[in-house]
N, C-alpha and C positions, 0 to 999 in steps of 0.2 A: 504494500500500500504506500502511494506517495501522495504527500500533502502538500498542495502547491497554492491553497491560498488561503486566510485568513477571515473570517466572516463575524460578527458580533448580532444577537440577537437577543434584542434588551426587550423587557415586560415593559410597558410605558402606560401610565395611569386613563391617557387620553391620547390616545393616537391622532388624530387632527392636530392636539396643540402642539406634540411633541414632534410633529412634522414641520411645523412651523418654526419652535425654538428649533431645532436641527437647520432647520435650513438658515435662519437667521444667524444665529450664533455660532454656528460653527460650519456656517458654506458648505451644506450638505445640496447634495442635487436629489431629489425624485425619480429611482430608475423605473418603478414599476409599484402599482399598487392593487392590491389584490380587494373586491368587496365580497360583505355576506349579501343572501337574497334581501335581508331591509336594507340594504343602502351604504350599512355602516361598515368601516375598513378593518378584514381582516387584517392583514399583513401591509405596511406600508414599507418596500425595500429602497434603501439610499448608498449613495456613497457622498464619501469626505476622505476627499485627495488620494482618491483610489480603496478607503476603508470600505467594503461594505458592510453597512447594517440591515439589519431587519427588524421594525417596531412592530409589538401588538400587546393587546391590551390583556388583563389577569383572564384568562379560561376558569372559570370555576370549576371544584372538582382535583386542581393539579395541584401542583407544588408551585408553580411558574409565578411570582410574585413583584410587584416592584422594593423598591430598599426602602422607598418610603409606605409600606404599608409593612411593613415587617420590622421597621426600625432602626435598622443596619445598611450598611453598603458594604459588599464581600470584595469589592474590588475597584479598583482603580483604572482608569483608561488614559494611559499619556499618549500626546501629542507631542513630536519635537518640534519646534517652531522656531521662527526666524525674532520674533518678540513676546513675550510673555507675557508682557505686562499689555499687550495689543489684543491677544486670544483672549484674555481675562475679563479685559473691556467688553469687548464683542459678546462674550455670552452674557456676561453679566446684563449688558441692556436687552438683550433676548430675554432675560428669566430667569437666569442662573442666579445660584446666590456661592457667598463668597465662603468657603471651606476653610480656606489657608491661604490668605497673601502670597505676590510674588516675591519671594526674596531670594540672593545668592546666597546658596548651599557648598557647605566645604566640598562634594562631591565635584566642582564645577558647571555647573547650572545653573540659572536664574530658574525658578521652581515655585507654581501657585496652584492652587486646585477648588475648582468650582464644583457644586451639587444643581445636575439637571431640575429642572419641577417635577421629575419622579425620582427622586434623589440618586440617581446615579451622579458618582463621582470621576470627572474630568480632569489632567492634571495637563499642564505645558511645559516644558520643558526647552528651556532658552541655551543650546551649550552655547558658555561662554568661555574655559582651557579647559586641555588636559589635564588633569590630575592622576601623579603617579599613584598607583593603588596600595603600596607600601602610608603612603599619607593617609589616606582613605582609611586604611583599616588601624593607621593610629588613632585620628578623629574617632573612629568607632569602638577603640579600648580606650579612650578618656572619656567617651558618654556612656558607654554599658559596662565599662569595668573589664579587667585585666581575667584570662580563664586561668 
């Protein structure tokens, strides 16, 4: 078996809106969108910058839930980006709300992370150097302690 591409396919509380915040906030396009017989959108598939996603809303009956109806967000979605603090903007006046500022990170990054209106969480990631990883994992035995 070979896997050649990458797809994400998030529970979204309101599929219309979250096509919108997508498209706005983070320049998604509309590849295809699937209806049920009333009208209302099963699956709506996009991409952003070659990502594809796929949104649709909680199936009752499943496990398939958004973060903000469960409380949690099990993960993270980075973007590398040319500005951080630009992508941050951008979704923000979409909808998003603000997680964690952009600030540079010992790692070498400028690094901030928004929560979609279905609380999934989006991060950006600005490289600004290299950093040797001997440094890296000093920074990380003076925050979490020496094993």
């Amino acid at each position: 078996m070979t896997m050649t591409d990458f797809a994400l396919h998030l529970v979204v509380e309101d599929v219309p809106a979250a096509v919108d915040f997508y498209k706005r906030g983070l320049g998604a396009q509309v590849t295809r969108m699937l209806h049920l017989p009333d009208g209302s959108i099963a699956t709506a598939e996009l991409t952003v910058d070659g990502l594809q996603m796929a949104l649709a809303a909680p199936v009752p009956g499943t496990s398939l839930a958004t973060p903000r109806s469960t409380g949690t967000s099990v993960a993270a979605y980075r973007f590398i980006v040319q500005d951080a603090d630009a992508a941050m903007d951008r979704a923000v006046s979409a909808g998003a709300t603000v997680h964690s500022p952009a600030q540079d990170a010992f790692w070498g990054v400028r690094t901030g992370e928004v929560l979609d209106p279905s609380g999934h969480r989006w991060a950006f990631d600005q490289p600004l150097r290299e950093i040797p990883v001997e440094e890296i994992e000093a920074q990380l035995a003076a925050m979490f302690g020496s094993a």
